[in-house]
N, C-alpha and C positions, 0 to 999 in steps of 0.2 A: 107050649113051645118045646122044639125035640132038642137034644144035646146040641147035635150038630150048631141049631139056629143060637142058640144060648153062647158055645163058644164064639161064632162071628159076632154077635150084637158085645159081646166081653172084648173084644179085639179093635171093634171101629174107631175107642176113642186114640188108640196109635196109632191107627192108619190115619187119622182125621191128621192128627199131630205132625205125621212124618209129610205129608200133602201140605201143609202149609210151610214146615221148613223148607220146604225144596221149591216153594212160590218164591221164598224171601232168597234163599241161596242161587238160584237159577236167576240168568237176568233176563228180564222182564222184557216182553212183546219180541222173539228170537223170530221174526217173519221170514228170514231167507232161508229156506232149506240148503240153497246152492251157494250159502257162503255169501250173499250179497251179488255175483254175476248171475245175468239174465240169462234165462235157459236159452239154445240155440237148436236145440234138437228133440225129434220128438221125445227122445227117451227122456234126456233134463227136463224136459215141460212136465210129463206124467211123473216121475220122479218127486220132481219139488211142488206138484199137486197135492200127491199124496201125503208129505211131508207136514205141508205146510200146518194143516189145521191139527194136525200132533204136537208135533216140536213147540207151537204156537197155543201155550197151555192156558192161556185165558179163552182163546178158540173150542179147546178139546174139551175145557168144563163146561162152556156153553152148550156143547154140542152131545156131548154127556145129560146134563140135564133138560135137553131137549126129549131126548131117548124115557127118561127117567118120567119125566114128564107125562109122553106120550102111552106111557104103562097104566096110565089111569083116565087117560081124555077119550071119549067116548069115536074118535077118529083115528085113533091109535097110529098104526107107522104109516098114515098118512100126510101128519103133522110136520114130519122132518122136511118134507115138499116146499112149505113157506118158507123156512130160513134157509135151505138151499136153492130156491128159485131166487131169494133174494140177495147172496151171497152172489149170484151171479150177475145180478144187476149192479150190484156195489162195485164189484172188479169192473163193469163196465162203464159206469159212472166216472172212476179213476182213469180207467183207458182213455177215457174223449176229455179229461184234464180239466173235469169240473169237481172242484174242492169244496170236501164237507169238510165242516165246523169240528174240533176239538174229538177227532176219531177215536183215539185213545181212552179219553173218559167215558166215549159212550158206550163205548164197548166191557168198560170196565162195569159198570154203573148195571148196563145190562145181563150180565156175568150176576152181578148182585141181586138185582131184583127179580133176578129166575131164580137162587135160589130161596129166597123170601118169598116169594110165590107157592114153591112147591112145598118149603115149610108149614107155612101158614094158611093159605089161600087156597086149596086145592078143587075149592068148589067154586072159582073163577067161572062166567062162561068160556066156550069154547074159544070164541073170535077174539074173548080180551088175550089167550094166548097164542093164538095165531097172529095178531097183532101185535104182540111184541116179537113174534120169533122173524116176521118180515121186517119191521124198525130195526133191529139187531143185525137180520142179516145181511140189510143195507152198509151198513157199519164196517160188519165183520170182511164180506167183501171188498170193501173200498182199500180194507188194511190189505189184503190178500191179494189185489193189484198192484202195491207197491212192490211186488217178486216179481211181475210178467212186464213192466214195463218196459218198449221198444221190443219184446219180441217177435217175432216172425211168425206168420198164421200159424204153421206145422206148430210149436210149441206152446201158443198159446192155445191153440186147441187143446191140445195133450193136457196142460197143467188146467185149464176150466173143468176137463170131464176127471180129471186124476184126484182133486178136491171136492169135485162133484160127492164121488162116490165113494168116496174114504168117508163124508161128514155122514153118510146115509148107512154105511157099513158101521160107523161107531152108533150113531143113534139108535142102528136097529140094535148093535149087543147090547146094549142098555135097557133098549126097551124090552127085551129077553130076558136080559138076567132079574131086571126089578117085577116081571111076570113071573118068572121061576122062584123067588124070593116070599111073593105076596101066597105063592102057596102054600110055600112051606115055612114060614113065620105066622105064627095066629094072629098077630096082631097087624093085621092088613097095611094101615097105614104107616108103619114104622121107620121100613124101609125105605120109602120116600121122603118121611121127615128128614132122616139122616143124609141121606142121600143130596137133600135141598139143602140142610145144615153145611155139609162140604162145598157145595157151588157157593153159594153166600160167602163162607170163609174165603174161599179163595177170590172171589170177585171183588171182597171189600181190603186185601189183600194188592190188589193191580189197582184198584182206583187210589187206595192211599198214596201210592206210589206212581200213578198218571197225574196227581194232584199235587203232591208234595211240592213240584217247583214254580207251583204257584204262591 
């Protein structure tokens, strides 16, 4: 392993660290990029599209180790396709004002088991991960309609294609940087262990906290 890979692998356990303080500091499911008003314009739609699966950091680890994921499944940046075909059915699920069950924990829970997944499990078949990335992005979507509700076509267009392509844009650096990674670290899978380590943490991190008021 070269200098370079040796200082980052000596560094991840602060970054792991400083990633969790800012789970418990940061509050928890921030879904309104616009403040909580519905967009009304195409700009506010693409705007709080974009927004949303960032700011919305139980989202952005998901969609992170989707990416992460995908650096090693034999369909590579094809993979991101299911949780965002399925994010989209979930906002539309939401839109026609049919309510899933306990959205919050499952979104948390699934947060978690991606990254226990890509910890442990990496020799999954395909479809059990494609499987959960469509379960999930059912989920994840449903929450991501709670921004667009009563919008007007023009902006709910804009904010569907604005999340669209922001969750496809993080996936693919992910799945870039953890191919860039597996080159230059010798020890192949490392990256991804770590990698799943931080989704895990942070996922068991929101579900503590979707569950606590139970």
């Amino acid at each position: 392993m070269n200098l370079i890979a040796r200082n980052c692998l000596h560094r991840l356990p602060a970054v792991v660290t400083a990633l969790l303080v800012l789970m418990v500091a940061v509050p928890a499911y921030a879904h309104h990029p616009m403040g909580g008003v519905t967009p009304s314009s195409f700009g506010e739609g693409l705007l709080s599209g974009i927004g949303h699966p960032i700011i919305g950091l139980d989202h952005l680890a998901f969609v992170l180790g989707i990416g992460v994921a995908a650096s090693f499944l034999k369909r590579g940046l094809a993979m991101p396709a299911f949780f965002i075909g399925a994010t989209l059915l979930g906002t539309a699920i939401h839109l026609l004002a049919f309510n899933l069950p306990v959205v919050e924990i499952v979104i948390s829970a699934s947060v978690l088991l991606l990254g226990v997944m890509i910890l442990t499990r990496r020799d999954q078949p395909t479809a059990i991960w494609a499987g959960l990335f469509v379960i999930a992005g059912i989920f994840h979507g449903y929450a991501y309609g709670e921004a667009i509700v009563g919008a007007e076509t023009t902006p709910l267009v804009a904010y569907l294609a604005g999340f669209a392509v922001t969750q496809y844009l993080i996936a693919g650096a992910a799945f870039l940087v953890m191919r860039r990674a597996s080159a230059v670290v010798d020890a192949k899978p490392v990256g991804a262990r770590i990698a799943g380590g931080v989704v895990a943490g942070i996922g068991f991190v929101f579900l503590f906290t979707a569950v606590a008021p139970f």
